[in-house]
C-alpha positions as CSV (number, residue, x, y, z in Angstrom):
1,X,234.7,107.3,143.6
2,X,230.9,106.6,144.6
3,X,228.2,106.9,142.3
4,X,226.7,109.3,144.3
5,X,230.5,111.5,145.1
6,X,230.4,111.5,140.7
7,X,227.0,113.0,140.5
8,X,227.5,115.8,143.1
9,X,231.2,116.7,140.9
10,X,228.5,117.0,137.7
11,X,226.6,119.2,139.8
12,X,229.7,121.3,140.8
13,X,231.3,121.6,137.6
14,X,227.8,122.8,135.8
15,X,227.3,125.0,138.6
16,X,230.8,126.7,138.1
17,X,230.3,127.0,134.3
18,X,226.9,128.9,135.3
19,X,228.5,130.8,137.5
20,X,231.4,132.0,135.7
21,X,229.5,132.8,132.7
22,X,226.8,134.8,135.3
23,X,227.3,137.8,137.4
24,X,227.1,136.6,141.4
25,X,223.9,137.2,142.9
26,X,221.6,134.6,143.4
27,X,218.7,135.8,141.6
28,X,220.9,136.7,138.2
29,X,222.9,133.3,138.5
30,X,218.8,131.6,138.5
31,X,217.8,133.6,135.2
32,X,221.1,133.0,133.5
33,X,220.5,129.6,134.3
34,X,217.4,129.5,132.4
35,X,218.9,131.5,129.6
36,X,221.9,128.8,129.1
37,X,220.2,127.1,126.0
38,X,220.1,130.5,124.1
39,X,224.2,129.7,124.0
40,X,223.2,127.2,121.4
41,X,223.3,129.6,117.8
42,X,221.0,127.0,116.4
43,X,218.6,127.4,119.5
44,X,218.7,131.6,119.7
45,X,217.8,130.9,115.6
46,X,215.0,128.9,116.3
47,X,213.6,130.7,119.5
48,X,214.6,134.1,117.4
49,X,212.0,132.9,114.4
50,X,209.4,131.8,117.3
51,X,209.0,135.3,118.3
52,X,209.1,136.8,115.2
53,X,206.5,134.1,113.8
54,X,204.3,134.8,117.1
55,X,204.5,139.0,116.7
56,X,203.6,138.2,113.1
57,X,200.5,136.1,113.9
58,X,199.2,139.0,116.3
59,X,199.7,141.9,113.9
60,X,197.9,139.8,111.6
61,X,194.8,139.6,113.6
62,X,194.9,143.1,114.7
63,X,195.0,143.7,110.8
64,X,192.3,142.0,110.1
65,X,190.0,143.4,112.6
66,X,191.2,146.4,111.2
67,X,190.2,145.5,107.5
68,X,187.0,144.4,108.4
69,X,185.6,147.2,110.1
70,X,186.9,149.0,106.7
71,X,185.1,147.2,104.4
72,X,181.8,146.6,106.6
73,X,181.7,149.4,109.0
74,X,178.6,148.9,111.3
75,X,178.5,145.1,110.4
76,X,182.3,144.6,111.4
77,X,181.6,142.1,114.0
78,X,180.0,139.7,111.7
79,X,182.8,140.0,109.0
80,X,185.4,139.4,112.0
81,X,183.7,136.6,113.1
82,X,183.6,134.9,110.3
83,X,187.2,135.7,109.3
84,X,188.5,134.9,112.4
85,X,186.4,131.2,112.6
86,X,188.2,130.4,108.9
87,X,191.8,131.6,110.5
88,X,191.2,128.7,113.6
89,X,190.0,126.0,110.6
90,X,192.8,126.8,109.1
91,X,195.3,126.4,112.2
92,X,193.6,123.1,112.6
């Protein structure tokens, strides 16, 4: 068999797998296409703790815009400032 005749099998056997583990239409088989990694459980895990880490990180900053205006009232947007500026030193 050709190099070429082997590579368009690959393609034909992936797309099958895709397509049996996908509902028909084009535009489904295309998103279950990019959703194929999350078969992995180690890869759902990881992406799982991802989200979860990045909801985390935005509640956080809501909170503390939150606190601030709390403890300083009218002078909140200093006190966030300077909070926020110490959260991106510390991300660096």
């Amino acid at each position: 068999m050709r190099a070429g005749a082997q590579s368009v099998k690959r393609i034909w056997v992936a797309w099958r797998s895709v397509r049996r583990w996908c509902a028909p239409q084009a535009w489904v088989v295309l998103s279950c296409a990019m959703l194929s990694p999350l078969r992995s459980r180690t890869y759902r895990h990881l992406f799982a703790a991802q989200v979860i880490a990045l909801l985390g990180t935005g509640l956080a900053t809501v909170a503390l815009g939150l606190v601030a205006y709390q403890l300083a009232g009218a002078d909140a947007g200093a006190v966030l400032g300077t909070a926020l500026a110490i959260k991106m030193v510390a991300y660096v």
